[in-house]
Residue frames relative to the residue before (quaternion, step in Angstrom):
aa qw qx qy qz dx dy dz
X 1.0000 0.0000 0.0000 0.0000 0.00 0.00 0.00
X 0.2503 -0.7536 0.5177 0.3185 3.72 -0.62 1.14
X 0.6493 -0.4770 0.4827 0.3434 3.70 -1.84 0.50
X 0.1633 -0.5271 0.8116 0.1918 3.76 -1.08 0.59
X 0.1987 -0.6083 0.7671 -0.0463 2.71 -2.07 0.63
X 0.0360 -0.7062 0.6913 0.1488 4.35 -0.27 0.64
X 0.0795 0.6961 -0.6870 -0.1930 3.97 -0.97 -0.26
X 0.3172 -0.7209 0.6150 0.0380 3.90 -0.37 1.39
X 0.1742 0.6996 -0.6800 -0.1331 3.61 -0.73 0.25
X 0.1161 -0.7692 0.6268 0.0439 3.75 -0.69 0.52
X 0.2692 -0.7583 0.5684 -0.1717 3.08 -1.02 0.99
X 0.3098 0.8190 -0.4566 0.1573 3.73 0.73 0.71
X 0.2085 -0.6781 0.6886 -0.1501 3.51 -0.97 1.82
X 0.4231 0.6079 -0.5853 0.3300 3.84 -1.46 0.15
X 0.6633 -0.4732 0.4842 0.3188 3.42 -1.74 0.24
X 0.5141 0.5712 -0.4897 0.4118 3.78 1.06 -0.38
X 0.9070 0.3614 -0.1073 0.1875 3.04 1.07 -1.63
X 0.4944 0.6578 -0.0982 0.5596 2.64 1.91 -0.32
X 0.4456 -0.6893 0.3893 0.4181 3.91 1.40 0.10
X 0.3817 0.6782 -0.4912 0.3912 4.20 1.05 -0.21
X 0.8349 0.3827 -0.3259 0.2241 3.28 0.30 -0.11
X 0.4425 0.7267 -0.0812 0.5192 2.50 2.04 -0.90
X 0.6205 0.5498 -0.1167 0.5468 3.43 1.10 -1.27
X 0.7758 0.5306 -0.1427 0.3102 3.29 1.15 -1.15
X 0.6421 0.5121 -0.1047 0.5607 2.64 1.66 -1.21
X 0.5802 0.6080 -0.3237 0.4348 3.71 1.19 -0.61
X 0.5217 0.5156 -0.4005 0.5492 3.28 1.39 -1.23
X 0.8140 0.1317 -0.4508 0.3418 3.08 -0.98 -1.85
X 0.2847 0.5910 -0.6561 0.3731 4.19 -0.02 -0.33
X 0.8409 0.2565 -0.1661 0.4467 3.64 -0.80 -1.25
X 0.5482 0.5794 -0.3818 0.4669 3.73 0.88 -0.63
X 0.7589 0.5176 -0.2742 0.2844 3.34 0.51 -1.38
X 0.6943 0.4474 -0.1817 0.5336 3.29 1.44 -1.61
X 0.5636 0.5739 -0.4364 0.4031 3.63 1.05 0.82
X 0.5715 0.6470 -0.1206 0.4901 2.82 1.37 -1.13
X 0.6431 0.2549 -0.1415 0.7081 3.59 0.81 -0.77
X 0.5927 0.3571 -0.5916 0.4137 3.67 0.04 0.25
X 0.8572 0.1817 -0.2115 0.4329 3.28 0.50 -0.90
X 0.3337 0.4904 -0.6336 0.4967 3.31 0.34 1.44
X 0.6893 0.4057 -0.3705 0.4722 3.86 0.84 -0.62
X 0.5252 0.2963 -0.5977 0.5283 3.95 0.73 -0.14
X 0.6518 0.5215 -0.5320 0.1421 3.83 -0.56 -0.56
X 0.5659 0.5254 -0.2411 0.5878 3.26 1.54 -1.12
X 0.6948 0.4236 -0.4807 0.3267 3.79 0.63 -0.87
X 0.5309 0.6566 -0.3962 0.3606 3.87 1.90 -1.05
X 0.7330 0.5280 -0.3199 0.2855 3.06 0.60 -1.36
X 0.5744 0.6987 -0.2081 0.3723 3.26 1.28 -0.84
X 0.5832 0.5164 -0.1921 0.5969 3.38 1.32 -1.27
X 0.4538 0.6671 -0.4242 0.4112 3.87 0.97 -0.66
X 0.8375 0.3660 -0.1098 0.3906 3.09 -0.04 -1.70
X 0.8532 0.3555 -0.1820 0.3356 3.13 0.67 -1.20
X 0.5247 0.6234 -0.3259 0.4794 3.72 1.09 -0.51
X 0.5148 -0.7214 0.4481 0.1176 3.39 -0.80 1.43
X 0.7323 -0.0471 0.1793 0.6552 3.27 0.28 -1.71
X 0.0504 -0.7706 0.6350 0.0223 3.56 -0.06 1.33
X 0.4228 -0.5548 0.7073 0.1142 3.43 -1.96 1.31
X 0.5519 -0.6014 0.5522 0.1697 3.65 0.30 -0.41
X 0.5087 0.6837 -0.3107 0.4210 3.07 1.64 -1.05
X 0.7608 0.3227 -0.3286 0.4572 3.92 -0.18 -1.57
X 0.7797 0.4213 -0.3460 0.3080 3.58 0.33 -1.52
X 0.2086 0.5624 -0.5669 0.5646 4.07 1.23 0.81
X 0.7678 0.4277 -0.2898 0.3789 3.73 -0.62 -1.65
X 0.6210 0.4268 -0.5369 0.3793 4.08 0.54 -0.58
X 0.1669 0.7681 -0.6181 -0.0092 3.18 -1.11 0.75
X 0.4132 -0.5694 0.5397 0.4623 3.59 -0.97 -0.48
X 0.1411 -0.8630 0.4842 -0.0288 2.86 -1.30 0.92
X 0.2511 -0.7396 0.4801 0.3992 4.14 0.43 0.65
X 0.0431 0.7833 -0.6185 -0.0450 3.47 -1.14 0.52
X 0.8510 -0.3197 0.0548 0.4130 3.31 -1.38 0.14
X 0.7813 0.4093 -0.0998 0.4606 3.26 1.31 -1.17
X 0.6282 -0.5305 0.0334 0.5681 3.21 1.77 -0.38
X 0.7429 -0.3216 -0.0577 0.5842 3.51 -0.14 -0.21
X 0.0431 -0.7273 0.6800 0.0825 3.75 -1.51 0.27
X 0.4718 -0.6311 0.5745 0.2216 2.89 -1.63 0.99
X 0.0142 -0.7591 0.6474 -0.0667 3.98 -1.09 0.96
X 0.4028 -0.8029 0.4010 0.1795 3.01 -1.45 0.10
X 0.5629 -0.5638 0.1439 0.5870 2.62 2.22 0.81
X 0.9005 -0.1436 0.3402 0.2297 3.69 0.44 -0.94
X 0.9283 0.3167 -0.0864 0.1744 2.36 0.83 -1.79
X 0.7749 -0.4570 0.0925 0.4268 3.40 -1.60 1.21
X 0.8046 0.2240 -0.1630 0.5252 4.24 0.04 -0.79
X 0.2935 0.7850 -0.4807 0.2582 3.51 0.93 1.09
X 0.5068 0.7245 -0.1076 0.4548 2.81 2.15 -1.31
X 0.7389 0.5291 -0.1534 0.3881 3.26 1.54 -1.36
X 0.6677 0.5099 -0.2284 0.4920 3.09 1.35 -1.48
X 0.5411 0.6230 -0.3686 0.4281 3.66 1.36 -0.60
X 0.2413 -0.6863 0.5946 0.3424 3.52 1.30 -0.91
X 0.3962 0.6907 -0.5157 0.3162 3.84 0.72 0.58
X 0.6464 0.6979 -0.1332 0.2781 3.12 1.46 -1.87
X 0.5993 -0.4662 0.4522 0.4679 4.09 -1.07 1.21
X 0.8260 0.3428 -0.2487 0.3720 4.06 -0.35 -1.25
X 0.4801 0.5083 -0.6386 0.3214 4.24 1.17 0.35
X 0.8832 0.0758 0.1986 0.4181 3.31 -1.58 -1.11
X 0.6690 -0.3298 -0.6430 0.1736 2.30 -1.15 1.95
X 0.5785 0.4453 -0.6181 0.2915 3.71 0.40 0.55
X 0.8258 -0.0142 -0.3569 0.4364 3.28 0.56 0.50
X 0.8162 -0.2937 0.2479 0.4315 3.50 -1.11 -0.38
X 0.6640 0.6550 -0.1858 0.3092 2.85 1.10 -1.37
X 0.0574 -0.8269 0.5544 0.0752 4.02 -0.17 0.55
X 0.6995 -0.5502 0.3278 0.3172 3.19 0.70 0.08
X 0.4355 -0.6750 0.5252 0.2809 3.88 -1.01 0.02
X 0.1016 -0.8289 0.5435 0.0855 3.86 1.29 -0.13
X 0.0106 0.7390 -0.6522 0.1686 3.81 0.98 1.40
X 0.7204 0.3749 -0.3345 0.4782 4.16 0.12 -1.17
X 0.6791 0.4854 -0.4571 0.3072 3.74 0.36 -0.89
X 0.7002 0.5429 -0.1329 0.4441 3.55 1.09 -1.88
X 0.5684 0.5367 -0.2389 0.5760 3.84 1.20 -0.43
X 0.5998 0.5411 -0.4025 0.4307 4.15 0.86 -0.84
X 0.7557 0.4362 -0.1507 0.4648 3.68 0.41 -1.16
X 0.4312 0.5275 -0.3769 0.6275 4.00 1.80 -0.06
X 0.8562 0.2989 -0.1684 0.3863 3.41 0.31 -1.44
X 0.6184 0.4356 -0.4242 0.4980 3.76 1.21 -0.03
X 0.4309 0.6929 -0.4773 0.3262 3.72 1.18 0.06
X 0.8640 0.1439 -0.0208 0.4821 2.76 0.82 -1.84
X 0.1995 0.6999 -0.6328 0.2643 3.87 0.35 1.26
X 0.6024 0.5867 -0.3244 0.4331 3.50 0.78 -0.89
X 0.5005 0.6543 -0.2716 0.4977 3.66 1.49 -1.01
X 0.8251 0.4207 -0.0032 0.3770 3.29 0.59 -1.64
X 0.4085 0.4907 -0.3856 0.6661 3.42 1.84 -0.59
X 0.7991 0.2998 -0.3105 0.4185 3.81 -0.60 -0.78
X 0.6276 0.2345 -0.5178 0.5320 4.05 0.06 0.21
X 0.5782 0.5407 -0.4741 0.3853 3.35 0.55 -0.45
X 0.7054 0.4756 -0.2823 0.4432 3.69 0.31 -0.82
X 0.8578 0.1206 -0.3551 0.3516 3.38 0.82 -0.53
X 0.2164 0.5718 -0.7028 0.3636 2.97 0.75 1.12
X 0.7951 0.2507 -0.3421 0.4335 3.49 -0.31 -0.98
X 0.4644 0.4761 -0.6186 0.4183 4.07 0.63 0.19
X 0.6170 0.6417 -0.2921 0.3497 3.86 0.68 -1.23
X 0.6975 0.4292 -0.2224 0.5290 3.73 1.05 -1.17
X 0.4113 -0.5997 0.4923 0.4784 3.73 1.31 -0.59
X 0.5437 0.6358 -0.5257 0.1544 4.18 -0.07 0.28
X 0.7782 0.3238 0.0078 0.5381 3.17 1.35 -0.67
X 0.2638 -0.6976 0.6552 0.1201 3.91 -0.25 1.15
């Protein structure tokens, strides 16, 4: 019986292999959780709009985006009666009347609605530019 012999050469090139995708996908990743952060301060401004009595101008400055551990997060910088207006804070309901405006709590379930929104223009932008199939 004669010997077969196969010899395969393989040659393998592309964005998998070459780290371009990888790269790509990391971006829009980090791209994405911007985007939806700062779609949640707009919703958190708008929110402060309506509901803030006698606004100073002062807190709604402090909403910012912020990169954190996990990735980006909307805060309010800090500041000291942020706790209060959140209705989170030791001095709301029941030592006083006051329960709070719950602007971050009532805004979370607005802004996880519409991430899915924002993942998909987001993607085809980067389908549009060629980074992402």
């Amino acid at each position: 019986m004669p010997a077969v012999q196969i010899r395969v050469n393989m040659h393998r090139s592309g964005p998998i292999r070459d780290g371009r995708f990888q790269r790509a996908a990391s971006q829009y990743s980090d791209d994405l959780q911007y985007a939806v952060a700062l779609h949640g301060e707009d919703l958190v401004q708008q929110r402060l709009h309506q509901v803030l009595k006698h606004p100073t101008g002062y807190f709604q400055s402090r909403i910012t985006v912020e990169r954190g551990r996990g990735g980006y997060v909307v805060t309010d910088g800090g500041v000291i009666y942020g706790h209060w207006l959140e209705g989170t804070g030791s001095r709301n309901y029941p030592a006083t009347r006051f329960r709070g405006y719950s602007t971050f709590r009532r805004v979370k379930p607005m802004v996880d609605r519409d991430a899915t929104r924002i993942g998909m223009e987001l993607l085809a932008r980067y389908q549009s530019r060629g980074l992402l199939r």
